[in-house]
C-alpha positions as a Markdown table, in Angstrom:
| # | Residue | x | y | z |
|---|---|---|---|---|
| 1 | Unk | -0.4 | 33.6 | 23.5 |
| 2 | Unk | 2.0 | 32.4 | 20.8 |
| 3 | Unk | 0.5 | 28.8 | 20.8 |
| 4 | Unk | -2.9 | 30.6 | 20.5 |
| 5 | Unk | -1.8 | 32.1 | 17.5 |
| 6 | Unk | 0.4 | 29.5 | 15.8 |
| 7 | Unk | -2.6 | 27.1 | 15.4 |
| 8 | Unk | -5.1 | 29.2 | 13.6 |
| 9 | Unk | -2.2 | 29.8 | 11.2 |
| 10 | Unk | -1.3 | 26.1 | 10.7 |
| 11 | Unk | -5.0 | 24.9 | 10.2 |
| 12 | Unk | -4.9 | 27.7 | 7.6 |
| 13 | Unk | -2.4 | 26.4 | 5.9 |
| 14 | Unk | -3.6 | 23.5 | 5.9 |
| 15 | Unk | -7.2 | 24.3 | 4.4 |
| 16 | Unk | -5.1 | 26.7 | 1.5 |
| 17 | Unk | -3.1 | 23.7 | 0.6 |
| 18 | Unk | -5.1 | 21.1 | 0.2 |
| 19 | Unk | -7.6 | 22.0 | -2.8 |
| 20 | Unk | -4.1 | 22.0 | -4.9 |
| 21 | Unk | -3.0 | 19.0 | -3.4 |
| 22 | Unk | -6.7 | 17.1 | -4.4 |
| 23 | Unk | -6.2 | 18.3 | -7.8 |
| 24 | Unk | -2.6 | 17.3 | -8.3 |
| 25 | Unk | -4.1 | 13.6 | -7.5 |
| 26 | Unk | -6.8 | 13.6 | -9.4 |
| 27 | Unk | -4.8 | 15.2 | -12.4 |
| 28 | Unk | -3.0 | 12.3 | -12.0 |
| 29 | Unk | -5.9 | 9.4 | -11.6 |
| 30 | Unk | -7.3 | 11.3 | -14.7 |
| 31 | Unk | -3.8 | 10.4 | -16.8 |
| 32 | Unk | -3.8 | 7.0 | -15.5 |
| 33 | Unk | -6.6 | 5.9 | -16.0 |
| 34 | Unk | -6.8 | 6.9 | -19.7 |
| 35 | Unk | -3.3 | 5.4 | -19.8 |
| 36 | Unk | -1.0 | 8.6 | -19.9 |
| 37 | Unk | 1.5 | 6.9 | -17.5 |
| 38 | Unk | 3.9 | 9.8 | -17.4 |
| 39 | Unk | 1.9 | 12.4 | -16.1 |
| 40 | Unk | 0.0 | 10.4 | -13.4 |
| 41 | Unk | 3.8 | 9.8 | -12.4 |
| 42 | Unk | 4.7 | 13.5 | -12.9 |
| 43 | Unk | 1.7 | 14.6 | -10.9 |
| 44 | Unk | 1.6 | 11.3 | -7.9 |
| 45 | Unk | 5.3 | 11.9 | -7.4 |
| 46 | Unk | 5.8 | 15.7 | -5.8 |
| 47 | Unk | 2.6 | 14.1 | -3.4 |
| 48 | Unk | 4.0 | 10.5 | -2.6 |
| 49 | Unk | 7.3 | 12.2 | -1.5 |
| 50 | Unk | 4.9 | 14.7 | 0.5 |
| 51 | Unk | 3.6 | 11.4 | 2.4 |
| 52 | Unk | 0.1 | 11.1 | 1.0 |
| 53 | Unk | -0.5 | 7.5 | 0.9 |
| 54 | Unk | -3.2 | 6.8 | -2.1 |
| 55 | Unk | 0.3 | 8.7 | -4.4 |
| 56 | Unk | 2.7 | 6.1 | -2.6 |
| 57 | Unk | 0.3 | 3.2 | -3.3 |
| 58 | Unk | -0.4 | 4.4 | -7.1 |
| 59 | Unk | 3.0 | 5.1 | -7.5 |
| 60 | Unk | 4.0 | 1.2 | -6.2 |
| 61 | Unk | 1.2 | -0.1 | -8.2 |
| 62 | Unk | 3.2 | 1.5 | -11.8 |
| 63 | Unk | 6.4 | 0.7 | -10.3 |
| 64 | Unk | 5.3 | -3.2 | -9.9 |
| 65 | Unk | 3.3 | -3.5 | -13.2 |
| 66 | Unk | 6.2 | -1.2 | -15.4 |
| 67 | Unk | 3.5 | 1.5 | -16.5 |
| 68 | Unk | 5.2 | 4.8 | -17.6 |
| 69 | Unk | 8.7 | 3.0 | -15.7 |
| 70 | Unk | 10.7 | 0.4 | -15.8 |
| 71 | Unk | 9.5 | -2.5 | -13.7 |
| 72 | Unk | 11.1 | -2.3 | -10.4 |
| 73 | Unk | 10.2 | -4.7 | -7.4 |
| 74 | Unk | 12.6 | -3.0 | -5.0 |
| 75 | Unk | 11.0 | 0.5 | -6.1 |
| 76 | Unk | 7.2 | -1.1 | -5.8 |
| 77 | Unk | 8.1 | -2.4 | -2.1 |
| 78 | Unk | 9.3 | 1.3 | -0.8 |
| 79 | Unk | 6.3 | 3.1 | -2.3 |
| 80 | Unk | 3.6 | 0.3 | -0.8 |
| 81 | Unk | 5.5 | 0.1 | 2.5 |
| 82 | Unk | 5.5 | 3.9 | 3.3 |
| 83 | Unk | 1.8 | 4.0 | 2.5 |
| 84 | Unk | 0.9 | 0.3 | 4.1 |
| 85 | Unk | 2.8 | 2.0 | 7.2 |
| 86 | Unk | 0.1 | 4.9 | 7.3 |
| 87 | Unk | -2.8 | 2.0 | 7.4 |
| 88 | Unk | -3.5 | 2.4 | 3.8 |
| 89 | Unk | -5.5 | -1.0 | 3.4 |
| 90 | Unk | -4.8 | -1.5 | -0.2 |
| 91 | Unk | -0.9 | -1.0 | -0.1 |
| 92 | Unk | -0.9 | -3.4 | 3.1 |
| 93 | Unk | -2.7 | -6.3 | 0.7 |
| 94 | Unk | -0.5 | -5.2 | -1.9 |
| 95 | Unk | 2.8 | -5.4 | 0.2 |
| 96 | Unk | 1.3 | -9.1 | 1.3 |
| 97 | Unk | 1.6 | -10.3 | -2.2 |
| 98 | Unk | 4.9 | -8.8 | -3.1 |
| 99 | Unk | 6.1 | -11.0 | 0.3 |
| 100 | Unk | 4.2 | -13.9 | -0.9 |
| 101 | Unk | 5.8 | -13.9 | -4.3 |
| 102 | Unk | 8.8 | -12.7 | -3.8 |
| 103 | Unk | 9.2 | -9.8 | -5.4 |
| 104 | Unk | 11.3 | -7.0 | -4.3 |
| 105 | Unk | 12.0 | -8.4 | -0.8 |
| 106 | Unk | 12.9 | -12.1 | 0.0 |
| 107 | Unk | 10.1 | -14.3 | -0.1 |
| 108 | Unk | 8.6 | -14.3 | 3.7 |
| 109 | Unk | 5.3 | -16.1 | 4.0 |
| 110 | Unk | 5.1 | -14.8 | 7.8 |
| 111 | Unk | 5.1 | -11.5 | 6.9 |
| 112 | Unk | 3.2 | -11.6 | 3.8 |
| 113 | Unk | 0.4 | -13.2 | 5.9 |
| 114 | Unk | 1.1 | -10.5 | 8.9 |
| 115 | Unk | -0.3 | -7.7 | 6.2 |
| 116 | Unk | -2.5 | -9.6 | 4.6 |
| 117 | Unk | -4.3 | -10.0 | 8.2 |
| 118 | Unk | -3.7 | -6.2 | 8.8 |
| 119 | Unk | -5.4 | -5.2 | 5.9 |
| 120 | Unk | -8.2 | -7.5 | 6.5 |
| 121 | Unk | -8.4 | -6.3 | 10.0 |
| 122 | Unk | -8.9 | -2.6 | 9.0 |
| 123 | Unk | -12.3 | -3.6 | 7.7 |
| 124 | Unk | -11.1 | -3.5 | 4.0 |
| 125 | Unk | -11.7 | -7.3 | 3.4 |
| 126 | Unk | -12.7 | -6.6 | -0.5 |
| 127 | Unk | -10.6 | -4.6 | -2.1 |
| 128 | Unk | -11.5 | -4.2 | -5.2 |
| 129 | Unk | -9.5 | -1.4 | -7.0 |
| 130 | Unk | -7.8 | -4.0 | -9.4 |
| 131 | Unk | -9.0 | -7.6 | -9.6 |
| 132 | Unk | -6.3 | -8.5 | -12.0 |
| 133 | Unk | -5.6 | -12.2 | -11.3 |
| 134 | Unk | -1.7 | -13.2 | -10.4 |
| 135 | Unk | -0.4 | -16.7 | -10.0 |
| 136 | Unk | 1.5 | -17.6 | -6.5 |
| 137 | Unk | 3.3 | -20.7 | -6.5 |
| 138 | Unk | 0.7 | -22.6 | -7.8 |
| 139 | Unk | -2.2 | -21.4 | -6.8 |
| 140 | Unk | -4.3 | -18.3 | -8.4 |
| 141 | Unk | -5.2 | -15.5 | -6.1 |
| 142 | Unk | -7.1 | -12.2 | -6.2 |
| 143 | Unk | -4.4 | -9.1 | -6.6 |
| 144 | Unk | -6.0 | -6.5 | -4.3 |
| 145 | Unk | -9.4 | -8.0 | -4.3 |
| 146 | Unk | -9.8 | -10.3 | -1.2 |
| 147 | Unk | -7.6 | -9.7 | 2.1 |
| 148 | Unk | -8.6 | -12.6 | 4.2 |
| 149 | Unk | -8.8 | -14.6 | 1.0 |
| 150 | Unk | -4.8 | -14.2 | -0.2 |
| 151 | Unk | -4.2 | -14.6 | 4.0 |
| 152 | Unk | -5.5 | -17.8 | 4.1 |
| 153 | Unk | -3.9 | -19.2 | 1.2 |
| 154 | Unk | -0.6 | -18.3 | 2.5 |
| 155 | Unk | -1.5 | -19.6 | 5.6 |
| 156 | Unk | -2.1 | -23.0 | 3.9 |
| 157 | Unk | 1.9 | -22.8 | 2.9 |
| 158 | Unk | 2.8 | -22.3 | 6.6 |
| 159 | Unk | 3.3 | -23.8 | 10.0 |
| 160 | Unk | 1.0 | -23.2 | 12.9 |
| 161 | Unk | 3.6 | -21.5 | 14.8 |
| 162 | Unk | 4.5 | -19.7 | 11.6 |
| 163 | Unk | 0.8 | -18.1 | 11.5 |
| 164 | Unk | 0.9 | -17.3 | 15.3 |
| 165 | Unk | 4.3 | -15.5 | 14.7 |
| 166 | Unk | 2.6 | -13.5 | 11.5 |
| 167 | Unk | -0.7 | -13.3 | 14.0 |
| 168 | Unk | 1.8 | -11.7 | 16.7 |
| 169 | Unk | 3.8 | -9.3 | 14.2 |
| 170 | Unk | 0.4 | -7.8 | 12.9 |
| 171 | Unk | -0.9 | -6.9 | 16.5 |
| 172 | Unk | 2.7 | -5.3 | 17.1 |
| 173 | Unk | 2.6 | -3.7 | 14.0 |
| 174 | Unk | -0.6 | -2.2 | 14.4 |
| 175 | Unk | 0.1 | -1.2 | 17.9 |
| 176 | Unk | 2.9 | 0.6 | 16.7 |
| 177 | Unk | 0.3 | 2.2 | 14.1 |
| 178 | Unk | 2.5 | 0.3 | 11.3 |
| 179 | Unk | 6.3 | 2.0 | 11.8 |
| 180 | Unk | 8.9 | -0.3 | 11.7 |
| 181 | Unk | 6.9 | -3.1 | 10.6 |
């Protein structure tokens, strides 16, 4: 009987919360995108920390590019792993490149091709919310426009059993629905 009654009451709170929780985000999309940096963080923040991942991936996004913050790698890599680890395609591409280049983590081809695959994988293979270009030793490449694209150029800078290792960790990864990865 308690079960019974436990549900209706959690779906419930649920449906209450969430209309408050939308327009925290979108507060803060508004903010952003007219370049009022402090309130999209004062808004994405509360709901990041709550776990919802388009906050986490916004909030790695400011952190990388130093809008409204101080630039901070480290800081960019925690935000775009928590969401990346709920299967959020766009912090997944995004955590690709920071392995790729370097930034905030030490540089790891392997794993910056495992998400770049994983994010491809999930259907997602144009992402298109910023098509800002960034330079990669080298070579140009798409920030968080072309999954499969920034995959195979890191793939170019790797060995075939280096690609099968990335090709293994992203089937793990996703069998593990991303935690730990």
């Amino acid at each position: 009987m308690n079960r019974l009654l436990i549900l209706p009451v959690l779906l419930l709170t649920l449906l209450v919360g969430n209309p408050a929780f939308s327009a925290d985000y979108q507060k803060g999309l508004t903010a952003y995108e007219s370049g009022d940096y402090a309130t999209a963080l004062r808004e994405w923040t509360p709901l990041a920390e709550q776990g919802y991942a388009d906050a986490q991936s916004n909030l790695g996004a400011m952190y990388e590019k130093g809008l409204g913050v101080p630039q901070d790698f480290k800081t960019a890599v925690k935000w775009y792993t928590l969401a990346a680890e709920q299967g959020y395609a766009s912090a997944q591409s995004n955590l690709g490149l920071m392995y790729a280049k370097g930034q905030g983590v030490i540089q790891d081809y392997v794993r910056a091709h495992m998400w770049f695959n994983i994010a491809a994988s999930s259907g997602h293979e144009n992402i298109t919310e910023n098509v800002s270009v960034r330079r990669m030793g080298g070579v140009f490449i798409g920030f968080n426009k072309n999954a499969v694209t920034n995959r195979d150029i890191v793939a170019k800078r790797m060995t075939p059993a280096d690609i099968s290792a990335a090709q293994k960790f992203a089937r793990e990864c996703v069998r593990k629905k991303y935690k730990g990865c």
